[in-house]
N, C-alpha and C positions, 0 to 999 in steps of 0.2 A: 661394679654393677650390683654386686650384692647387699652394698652401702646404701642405695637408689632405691633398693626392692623393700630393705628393711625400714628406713625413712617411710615409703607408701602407706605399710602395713600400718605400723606407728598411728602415723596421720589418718588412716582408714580406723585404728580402733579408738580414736580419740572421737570423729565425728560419730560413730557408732554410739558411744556408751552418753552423745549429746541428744542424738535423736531418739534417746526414752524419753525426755523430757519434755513435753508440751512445753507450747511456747519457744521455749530456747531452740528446740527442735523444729520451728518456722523460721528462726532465723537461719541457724546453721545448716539446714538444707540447701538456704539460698546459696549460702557458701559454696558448701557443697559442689553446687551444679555449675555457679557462676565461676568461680574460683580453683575450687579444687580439682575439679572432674577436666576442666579445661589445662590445666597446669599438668597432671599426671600424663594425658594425651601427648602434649607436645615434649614435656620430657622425656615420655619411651618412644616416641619417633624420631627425635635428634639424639635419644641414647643407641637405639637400634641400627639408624641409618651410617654411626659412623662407627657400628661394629662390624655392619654390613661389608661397610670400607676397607676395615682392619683386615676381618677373612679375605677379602678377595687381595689385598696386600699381602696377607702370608702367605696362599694359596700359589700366588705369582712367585714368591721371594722362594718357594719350597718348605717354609715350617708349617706343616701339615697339623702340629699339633696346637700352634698357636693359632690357625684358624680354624682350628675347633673347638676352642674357647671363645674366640667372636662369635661364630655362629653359635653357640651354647649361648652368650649375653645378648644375642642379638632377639633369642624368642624368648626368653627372659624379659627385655626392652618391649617385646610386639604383645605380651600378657598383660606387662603394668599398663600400656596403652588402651586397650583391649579392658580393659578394668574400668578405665575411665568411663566408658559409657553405664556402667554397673552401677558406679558412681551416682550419677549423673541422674540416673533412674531410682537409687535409693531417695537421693536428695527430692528427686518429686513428692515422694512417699510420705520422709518426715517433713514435708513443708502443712499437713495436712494434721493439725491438732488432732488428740489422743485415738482417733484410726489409724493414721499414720505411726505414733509411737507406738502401738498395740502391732499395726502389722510387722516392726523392724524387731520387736523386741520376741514376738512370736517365732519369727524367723530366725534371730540370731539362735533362740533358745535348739530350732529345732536341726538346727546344721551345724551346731555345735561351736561355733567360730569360726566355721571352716567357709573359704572363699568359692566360690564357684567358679572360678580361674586361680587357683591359688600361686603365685610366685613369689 
């Protein structure tokens, strides 16, 4: 799961450092929202739903501590999901030539890199 999270971030700082770019920044918004924001969603809901699975299988079986790890990736899975709309809504943002870059690039500046759902 931690593989899945890191992949996100990756893919999250790569459309980032695209939406300073006017222009290129109208395309890959679309992305963005079309593509990527949609794709992060249904992978942390098919990666959540079948950690979901796993805990209530260990739960049942008695390893108490291996379903504490499903539920630990499970809201891991419900964050990267949970992101997607984040996504989804930056990509509005940079689809919007140089307001749009000025507001993502103000922003990244002022939160430092830091996620507002971090996982």
């Amino acid at each position: 799961m931690q593989e899945i999270a890191k992949f996100c971030r990756q893919v999250d700082r790569c459309f980032n450092i695209a939406g300073y770019i006017p222009i290129v920044s109208s395309l890959t918004g679309l992305i963005r929202i079309v593509v990527w924001a949609q794709l992060q969603l249904y992978l942390g809901l098919l990666a959540m739903t079948i950690a979901i699975i796993l805990a209530m299988c260990g739960r049942i079986g008695g390893d108490k501590a291996f379903a504490k790890r499903c539920v630990e990736a499970s809201q891991l899975s419900f964050r990267i999901s949970a992101n997607s709309t984040l996504n989804g809504l930056r990509g509005l943002v940079e689809v919007v030539p140089l307001l749009g870059n000025l507001l993502c690039w103000l922003y990244d500046l002022t939160m430092g890199g830091e996620q507002i759902l971090p996982y």
